[in-house]
NUBABA-774415 format. One record per atom (N, C-alpha, C): z, x, y; atom name; residue in one letter. Coordinates in nm, 3 decimals, padded with zeros to 5 digits, always signed. Each point is the difference from the previous one (the first is absolute). Layout:
<pts>
{{Z; X; Y}; 'CA'; 'a'}
...
</pts>
This chain:
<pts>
{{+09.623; +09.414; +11.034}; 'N'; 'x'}
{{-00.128; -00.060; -00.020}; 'CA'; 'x'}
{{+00.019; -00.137; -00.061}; 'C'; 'x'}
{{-00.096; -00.100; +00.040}; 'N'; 'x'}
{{-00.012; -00.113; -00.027}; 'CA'; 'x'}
{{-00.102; -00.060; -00.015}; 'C'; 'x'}
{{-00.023; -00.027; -00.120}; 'N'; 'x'}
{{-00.134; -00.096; -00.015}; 'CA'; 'x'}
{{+00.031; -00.148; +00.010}; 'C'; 'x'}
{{-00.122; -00.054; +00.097}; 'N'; 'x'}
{{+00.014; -00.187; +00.006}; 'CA'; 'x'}
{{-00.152; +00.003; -00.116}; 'C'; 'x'}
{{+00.067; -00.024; -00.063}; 'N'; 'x'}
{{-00.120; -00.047; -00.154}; 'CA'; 'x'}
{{-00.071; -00.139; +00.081}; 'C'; 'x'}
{{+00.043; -00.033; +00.061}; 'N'; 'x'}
{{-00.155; -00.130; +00.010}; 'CA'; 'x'}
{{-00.126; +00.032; +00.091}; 'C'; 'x'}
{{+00.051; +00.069; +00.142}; 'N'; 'x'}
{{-00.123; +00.100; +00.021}; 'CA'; 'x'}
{{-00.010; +00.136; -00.014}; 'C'; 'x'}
{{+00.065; +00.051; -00.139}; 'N'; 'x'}
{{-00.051; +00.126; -00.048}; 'CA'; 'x'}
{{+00.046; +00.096; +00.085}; 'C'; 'x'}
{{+00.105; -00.012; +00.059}; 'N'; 'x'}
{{+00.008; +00.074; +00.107}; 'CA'; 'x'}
{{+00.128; +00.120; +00.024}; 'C'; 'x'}
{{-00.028; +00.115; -00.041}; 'N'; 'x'}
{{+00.090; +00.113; -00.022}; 'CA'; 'x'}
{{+00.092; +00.014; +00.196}; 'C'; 'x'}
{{+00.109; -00.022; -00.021}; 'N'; 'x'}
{{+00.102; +00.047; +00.126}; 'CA'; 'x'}
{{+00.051; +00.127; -00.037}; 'C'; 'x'}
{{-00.053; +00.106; +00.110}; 'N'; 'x'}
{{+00.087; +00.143; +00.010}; 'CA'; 'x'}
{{+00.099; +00.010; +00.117}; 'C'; 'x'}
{{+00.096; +00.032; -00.003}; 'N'; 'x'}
{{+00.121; +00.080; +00.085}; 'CA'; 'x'}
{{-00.078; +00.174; +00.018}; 'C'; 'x'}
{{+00.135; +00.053; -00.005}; 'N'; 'x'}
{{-00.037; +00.136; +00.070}; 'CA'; 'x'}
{{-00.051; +00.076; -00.178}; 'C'; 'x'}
{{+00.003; -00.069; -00.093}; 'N'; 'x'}
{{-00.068; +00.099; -00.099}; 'CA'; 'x'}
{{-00.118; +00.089; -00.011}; 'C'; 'x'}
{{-00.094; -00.135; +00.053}; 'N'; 'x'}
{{-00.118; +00.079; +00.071}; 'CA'; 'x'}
{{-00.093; -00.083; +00.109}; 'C'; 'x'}
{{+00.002; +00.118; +00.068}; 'N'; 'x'}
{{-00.076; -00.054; +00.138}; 'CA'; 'x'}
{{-00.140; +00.056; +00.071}; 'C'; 'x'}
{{-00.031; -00.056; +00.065}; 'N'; 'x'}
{{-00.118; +00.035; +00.094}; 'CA'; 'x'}
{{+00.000; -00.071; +00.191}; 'C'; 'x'}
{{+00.010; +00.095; +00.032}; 'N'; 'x'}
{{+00.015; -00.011; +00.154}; 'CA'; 'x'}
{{-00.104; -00.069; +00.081}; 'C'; 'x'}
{{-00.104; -00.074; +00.040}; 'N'; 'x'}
{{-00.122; +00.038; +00.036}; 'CA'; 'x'}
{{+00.043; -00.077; +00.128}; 'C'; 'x'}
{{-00.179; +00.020; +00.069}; 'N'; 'x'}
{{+00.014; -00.008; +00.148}; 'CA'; 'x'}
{{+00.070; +00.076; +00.095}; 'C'; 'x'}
{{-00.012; -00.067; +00.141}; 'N'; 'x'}
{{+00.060; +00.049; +00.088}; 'CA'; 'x'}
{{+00.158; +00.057; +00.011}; 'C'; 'x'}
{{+00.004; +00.079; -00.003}; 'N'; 'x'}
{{+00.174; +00.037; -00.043}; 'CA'; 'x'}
{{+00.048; +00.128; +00.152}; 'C'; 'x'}
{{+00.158; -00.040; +00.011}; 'N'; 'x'}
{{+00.074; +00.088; +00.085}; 'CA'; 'x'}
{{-00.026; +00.148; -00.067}; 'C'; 'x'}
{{+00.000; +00.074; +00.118}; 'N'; 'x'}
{{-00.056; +00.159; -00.071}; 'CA'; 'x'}
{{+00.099; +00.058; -00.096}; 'C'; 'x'}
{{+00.114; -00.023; -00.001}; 'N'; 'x'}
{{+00.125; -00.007; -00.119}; 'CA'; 'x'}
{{-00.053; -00.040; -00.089}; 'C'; 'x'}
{{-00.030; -00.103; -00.028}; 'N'; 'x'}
{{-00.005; -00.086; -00.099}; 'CA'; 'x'}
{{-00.142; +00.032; -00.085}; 'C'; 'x'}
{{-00.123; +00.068; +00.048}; 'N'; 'x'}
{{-00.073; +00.053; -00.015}; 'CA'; 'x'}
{{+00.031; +00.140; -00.040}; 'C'; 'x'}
{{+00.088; +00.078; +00.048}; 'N'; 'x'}
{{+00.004; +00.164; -00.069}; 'CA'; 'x'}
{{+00.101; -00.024; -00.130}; 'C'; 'x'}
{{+00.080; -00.126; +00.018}; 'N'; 'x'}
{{+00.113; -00.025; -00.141}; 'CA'; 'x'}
{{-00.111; -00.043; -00.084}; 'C'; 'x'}
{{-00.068; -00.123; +00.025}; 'N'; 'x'}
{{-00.068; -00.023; -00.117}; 'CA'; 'x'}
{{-00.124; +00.115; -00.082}; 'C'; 'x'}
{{-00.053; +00.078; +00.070}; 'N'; 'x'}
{{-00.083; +00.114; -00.014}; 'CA'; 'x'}
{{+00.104; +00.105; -00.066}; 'C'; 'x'}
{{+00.109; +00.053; +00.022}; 'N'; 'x'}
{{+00.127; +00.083; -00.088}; 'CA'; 'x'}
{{-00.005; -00.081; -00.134}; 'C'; 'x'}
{{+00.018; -00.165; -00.023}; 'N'; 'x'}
{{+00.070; -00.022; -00.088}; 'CA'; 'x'}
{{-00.131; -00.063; -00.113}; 'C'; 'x'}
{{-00.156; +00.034; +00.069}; 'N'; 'x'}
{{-00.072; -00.047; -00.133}; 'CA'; 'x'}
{{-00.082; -00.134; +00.042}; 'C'; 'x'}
{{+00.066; -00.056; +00.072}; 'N'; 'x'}
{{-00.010; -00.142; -00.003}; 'CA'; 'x'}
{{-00.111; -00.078; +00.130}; 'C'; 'x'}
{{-00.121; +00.071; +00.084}; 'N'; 'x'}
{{-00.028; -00.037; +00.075}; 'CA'; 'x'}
{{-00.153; -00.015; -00.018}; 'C'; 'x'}
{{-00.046; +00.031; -00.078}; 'N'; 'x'}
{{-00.149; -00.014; -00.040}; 'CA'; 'x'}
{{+00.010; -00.100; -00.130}; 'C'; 'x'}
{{+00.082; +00.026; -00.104}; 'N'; 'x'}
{{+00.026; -00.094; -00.128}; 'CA'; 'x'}
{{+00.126; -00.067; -00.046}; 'C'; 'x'}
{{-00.024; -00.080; -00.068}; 'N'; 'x'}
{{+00.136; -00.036; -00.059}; 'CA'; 'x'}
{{+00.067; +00.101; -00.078}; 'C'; 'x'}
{{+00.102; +00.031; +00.034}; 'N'; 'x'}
{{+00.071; +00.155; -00.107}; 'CA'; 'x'}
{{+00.173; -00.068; -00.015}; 'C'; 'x'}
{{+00.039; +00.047; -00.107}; 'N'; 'x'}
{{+00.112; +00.036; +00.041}; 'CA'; 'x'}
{{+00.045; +00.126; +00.105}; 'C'; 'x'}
{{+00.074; +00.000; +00.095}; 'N'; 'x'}
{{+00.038; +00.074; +00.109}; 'CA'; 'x'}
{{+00.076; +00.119; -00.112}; 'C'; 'x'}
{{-00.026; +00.127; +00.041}; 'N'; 'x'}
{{+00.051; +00.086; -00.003}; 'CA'; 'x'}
{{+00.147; +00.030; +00.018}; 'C'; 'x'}
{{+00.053; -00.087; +00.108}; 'N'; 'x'}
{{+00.130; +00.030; +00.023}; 'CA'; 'x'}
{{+00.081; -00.094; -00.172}; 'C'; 'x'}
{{-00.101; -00.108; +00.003}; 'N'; 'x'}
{{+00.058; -00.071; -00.114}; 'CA'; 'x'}
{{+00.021; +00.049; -00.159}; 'C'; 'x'}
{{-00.111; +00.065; +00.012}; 'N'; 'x'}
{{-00.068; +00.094; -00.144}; 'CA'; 'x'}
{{+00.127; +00.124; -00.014}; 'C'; 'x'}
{{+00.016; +00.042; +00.123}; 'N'; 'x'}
{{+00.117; +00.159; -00.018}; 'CA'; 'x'}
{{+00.131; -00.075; -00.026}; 'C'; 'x'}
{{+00.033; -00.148; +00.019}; 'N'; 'x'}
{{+00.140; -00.034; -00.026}; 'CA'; 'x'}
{{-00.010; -00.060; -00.157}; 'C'; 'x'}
{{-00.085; -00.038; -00.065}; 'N'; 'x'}
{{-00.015; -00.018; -00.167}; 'CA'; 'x'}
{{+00.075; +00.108; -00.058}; 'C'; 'x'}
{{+00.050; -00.038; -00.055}; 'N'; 'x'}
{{+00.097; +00.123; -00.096}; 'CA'; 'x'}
{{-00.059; -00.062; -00.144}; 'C'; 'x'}
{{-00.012; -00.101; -00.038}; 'N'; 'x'}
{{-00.051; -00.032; -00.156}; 'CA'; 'x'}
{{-00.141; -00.015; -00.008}; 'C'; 'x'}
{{-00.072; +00.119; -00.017}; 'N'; 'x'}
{{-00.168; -00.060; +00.008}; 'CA'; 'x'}
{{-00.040; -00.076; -00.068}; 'C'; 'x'}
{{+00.043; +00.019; -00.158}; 'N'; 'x'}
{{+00.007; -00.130; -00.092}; 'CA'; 'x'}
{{+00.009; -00.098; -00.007}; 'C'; 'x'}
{{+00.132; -00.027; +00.070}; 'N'; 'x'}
{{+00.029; -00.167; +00.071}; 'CA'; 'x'}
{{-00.109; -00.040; +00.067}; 'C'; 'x'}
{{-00.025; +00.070; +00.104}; 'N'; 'x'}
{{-00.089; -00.048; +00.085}; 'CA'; 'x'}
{{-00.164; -00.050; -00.029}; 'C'; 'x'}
{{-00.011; +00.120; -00.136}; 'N'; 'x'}
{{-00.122; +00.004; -00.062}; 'CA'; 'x'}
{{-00.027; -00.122; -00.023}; 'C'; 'x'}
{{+00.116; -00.067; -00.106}; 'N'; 'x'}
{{+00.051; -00.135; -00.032}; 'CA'; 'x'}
{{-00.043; -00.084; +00.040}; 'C'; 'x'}
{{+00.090; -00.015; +00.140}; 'N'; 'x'}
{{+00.053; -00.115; +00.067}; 'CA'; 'x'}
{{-00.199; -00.011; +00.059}; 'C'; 'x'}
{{-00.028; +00.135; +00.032}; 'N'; 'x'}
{{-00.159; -00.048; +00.084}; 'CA'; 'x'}
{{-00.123; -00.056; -00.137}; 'C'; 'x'}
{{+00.038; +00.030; -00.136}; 'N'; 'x'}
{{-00.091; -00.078; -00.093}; 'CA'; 'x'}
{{+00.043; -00.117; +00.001}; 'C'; 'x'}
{{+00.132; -00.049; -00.022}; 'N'; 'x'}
{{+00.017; -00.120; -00.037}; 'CA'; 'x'}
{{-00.070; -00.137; +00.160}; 'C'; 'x'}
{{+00.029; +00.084; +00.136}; 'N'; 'x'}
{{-00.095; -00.066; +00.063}; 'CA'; 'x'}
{{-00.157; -00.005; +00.022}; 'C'; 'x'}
{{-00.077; +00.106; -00.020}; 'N'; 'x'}
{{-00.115; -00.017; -00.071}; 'CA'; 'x'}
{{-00.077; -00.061; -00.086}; 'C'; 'x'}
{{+00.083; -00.142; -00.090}; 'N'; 'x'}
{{+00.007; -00.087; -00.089}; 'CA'; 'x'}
{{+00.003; -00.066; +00.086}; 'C'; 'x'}
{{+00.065; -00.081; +00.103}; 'N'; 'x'}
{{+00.001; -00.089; +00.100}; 'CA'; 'x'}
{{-00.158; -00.031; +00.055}; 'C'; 'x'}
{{-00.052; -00.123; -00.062}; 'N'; 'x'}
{{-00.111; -00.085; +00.050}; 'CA'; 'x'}
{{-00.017; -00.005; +00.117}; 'C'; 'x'}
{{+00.025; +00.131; +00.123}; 'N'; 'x'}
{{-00.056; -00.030; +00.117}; 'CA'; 'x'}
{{-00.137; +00.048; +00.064}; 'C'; 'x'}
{{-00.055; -00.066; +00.133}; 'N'; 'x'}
{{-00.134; +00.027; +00.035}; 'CA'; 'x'}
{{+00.008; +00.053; +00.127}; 'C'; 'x'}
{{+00.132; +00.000; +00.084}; 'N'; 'x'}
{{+00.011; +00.031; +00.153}; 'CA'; 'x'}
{{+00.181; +00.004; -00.037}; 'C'; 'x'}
{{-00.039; +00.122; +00.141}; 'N'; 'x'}
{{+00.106; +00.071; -00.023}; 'CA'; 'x'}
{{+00.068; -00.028; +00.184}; 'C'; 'x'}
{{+00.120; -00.050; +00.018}; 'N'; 'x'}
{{+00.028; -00.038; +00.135}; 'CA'; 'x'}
{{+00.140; +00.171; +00.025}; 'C'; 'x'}
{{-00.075; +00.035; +00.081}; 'N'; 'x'}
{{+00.084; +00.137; +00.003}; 'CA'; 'x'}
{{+00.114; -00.022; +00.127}; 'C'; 'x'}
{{+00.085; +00.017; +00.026}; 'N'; 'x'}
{{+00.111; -00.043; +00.074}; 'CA'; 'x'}
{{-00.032; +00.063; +00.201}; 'C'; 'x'}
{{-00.002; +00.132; -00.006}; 'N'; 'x'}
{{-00.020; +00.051; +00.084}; 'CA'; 'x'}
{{-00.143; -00.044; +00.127}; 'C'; 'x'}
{{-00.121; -00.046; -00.100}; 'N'; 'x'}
{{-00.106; -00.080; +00.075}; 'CA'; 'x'}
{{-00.094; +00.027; -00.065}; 'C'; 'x'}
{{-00.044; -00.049; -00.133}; 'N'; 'x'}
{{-00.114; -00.014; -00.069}; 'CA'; 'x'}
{{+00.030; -00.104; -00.114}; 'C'; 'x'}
{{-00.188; -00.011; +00.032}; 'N'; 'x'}
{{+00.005; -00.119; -00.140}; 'CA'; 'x'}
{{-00.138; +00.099; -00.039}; 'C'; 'x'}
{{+00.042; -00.008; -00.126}; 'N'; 'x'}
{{-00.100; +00.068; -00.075}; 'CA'; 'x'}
{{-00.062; -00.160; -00.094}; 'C'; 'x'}
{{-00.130; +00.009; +00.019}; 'N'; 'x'}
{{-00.085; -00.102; -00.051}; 'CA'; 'x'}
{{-00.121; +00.012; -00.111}; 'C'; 'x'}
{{-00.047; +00.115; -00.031}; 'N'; 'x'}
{{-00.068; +00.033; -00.042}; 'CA'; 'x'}
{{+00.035; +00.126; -00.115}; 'C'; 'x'}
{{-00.028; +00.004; -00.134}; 'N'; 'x'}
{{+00.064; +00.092; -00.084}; 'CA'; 'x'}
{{+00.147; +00.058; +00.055}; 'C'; 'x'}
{{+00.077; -00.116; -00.015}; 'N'; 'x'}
{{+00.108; +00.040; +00.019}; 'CA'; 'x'}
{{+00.070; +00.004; -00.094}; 'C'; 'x'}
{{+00.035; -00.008; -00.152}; 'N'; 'x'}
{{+00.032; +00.060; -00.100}; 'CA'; 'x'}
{{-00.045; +00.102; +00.006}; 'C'; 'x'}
{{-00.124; +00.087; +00.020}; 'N'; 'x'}
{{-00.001; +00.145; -00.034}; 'CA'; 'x'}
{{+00.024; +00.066; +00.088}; 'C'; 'x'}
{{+00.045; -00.029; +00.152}; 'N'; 'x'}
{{+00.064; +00.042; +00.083}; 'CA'; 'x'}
{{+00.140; +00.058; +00.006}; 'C'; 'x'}
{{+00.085; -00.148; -00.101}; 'N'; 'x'}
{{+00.111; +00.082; -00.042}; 'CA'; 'x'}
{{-00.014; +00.060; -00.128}; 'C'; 'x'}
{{-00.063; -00.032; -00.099}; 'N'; 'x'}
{{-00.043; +00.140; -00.065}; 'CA'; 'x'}
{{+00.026; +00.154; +00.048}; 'C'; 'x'}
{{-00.099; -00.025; +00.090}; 'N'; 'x'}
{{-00.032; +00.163; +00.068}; 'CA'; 'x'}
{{+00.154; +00.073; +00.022}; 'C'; 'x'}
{{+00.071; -00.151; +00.112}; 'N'; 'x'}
{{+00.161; +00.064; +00.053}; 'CA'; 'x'}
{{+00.074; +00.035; -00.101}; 'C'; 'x'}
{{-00.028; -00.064; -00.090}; 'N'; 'x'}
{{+00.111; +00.015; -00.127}; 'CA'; 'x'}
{{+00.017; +00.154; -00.102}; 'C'; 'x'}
{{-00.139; +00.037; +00.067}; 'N'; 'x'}
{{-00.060; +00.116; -00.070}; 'CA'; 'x'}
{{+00.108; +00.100; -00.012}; 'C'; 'x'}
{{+00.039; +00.018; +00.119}; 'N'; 'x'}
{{+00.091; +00.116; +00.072}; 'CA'; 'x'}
{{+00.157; -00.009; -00.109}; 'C'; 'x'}
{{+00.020; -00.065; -00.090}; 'N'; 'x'}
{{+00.085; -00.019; -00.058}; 'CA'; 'x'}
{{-00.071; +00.044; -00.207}; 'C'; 'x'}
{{-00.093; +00.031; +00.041}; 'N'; 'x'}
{{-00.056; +00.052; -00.167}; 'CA'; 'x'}
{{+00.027; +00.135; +00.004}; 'C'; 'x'}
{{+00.038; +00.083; +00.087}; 'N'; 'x'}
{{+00.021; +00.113; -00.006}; 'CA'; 'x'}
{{+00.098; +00.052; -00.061}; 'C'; 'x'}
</pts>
């Protein structure tokens, strides 16, 4: 993850994603398995390979402090609108 602090703007890799649109029917039953096709989530496949929930707990507060407003998700979304509490929500999956 990467924030560009001048337009506020949170960069995700595969931490967490959201699939949307038109998609290959693969790519549609993976993203539907892994969480990730209606919301921004962390993927499931990603969540079962965490071995330190703590860390992670961590590592996802200390970006939650990050001044961003839009969230550019790697796979094909821009989240524009409450997108801090979007990753909120993803981050959730790691309070457990």
């Amino acid at each position: 993850m990467w924030l560009h602090k001048a337009s506020r703007t949170l960069i995700v890799t595969d931490l967490c994603q959201l699939w949307l649109g038109d998609l290959a029917f693969a790519a549609k039953v993976f993203a539907r398995l892994t969480g990730v096709r209606t919301r921004l989530a962390v993927p499931r496949t990603v969540r079962f390979l965490v071995k330190d929930r703590q860390a992670a707990r961590a590592s996802a507060q200390k970006i939650l402090q990050w001044p961003f407003e839009r969230v550019v998700v790697a796979h094909n979304a821009i989240i524009e609108h409450d997108a801090h509490a979007a990753v909120a929500r993803a981050f959730a999956c790691f309070d457990n």
